[in-house]
C-alpha positions as CSV (number, residue, x, y, z in Angstrom):
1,X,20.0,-23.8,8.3
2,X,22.9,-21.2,6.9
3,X,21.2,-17.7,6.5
4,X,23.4,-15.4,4.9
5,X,24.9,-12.7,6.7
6,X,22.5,-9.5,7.2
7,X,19.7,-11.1,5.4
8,X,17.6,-11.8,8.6
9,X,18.0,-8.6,9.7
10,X,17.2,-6.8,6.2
11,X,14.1,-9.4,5.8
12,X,13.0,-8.4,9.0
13,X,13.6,-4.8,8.4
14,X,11.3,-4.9,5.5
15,X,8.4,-6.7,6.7
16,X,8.2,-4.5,9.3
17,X,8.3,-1.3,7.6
18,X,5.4,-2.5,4.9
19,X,3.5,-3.5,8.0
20,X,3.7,0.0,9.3
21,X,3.1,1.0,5.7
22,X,-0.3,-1.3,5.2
23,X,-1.5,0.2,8.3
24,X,-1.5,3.6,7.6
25,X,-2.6,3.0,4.1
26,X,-5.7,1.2,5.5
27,X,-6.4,4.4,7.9
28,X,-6.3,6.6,4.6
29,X,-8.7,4.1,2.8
30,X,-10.9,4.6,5.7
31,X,-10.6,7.9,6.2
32,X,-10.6,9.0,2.8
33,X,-14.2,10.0,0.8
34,X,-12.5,8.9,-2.9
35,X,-15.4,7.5,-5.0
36,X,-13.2,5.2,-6.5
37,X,-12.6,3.5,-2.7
38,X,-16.5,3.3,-2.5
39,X,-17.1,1.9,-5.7
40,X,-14.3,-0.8,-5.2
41,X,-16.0,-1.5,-1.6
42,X,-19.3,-1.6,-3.3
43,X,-18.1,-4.0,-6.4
44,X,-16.0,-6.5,-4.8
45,X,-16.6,-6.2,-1.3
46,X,-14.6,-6.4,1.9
47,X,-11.6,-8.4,-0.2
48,X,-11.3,-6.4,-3.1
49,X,-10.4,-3.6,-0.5
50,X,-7.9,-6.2,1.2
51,X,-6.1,-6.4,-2.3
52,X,-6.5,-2.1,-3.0
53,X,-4.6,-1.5,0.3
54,X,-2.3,-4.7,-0.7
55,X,-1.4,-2.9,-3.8
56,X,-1.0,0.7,-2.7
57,X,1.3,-0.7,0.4
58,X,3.1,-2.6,-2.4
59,X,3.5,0.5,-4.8
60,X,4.5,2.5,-2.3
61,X,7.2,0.2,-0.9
62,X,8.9,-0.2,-4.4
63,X,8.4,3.4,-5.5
64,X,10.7,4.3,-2.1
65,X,12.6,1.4,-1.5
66,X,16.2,3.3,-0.9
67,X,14.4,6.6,-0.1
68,X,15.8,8.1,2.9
69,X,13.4,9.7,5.1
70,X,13.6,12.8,7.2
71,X,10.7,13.2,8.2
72,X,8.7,13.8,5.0
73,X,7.3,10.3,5.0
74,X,3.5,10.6,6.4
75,X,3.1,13.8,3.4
76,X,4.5,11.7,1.3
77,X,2.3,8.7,1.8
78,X,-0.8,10.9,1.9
79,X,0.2,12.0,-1.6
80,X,1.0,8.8,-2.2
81,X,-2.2,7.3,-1.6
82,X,-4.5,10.4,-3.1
83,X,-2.7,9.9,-6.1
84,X,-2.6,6.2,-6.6
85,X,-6.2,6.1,-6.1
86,X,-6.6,9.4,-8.9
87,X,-4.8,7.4,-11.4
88,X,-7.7,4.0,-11.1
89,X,-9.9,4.1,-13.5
90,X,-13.6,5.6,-13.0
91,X,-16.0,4.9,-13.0
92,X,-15.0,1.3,-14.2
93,X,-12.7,0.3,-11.2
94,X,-11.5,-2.9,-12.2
95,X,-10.2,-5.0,-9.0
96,X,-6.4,-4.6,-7.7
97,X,-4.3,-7.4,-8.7
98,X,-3.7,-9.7,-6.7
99,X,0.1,-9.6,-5.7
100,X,1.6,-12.1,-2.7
101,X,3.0,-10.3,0.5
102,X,6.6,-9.6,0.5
């Protein structure tokens, strides 16, 4: 199979980086006392908090796709985050949608 030049590398680049992403988005969730993370825990479970920390990983990715860092980027996800989850509705959470991994 031909891959084009750079791609694998770029691909690889970028699923690694919204890994590390997810994962610290997940520790926020968890760490952080936000009604609106309760509520969506309480509504639709242990997924619906799969597909919240989907979408804030996602957000977050395209909202800094060609940011350079240096080394603003864990203040900036904690922003990030407290404000993604300000701007949900409340108390009406509706459930993230459901968006397919990059």
């Amino acid at each position: 199979m031909t891959i084009i030049p750079g791609l694998e590398a770029a691909l690889s680049n970028y699923l690694t980086e919204w890994a590390e992403t997810h994962y610290e988005v997940i520790e926020r969730i968890q760490e952080n006392p936000h009604p609106v993370i309760r509520q969506q825990e309480h509504r639709f479970g242990r997924g619906g908090m799969w597909m919240l920390a989907q979408e804030i990983t996602q957000a977050f990715m395209d909202g800094y796709a060609d940011h350079e860092w240096d080394g603003e980027w864990f203040d900036t996800l904690d922003a990030f985050v407290s404000n993604h989850l300000n701007s949900l509705s409340s108390p009406e959470v509706s459930p993230p949608s459901r968006q397919d991994n990059p």
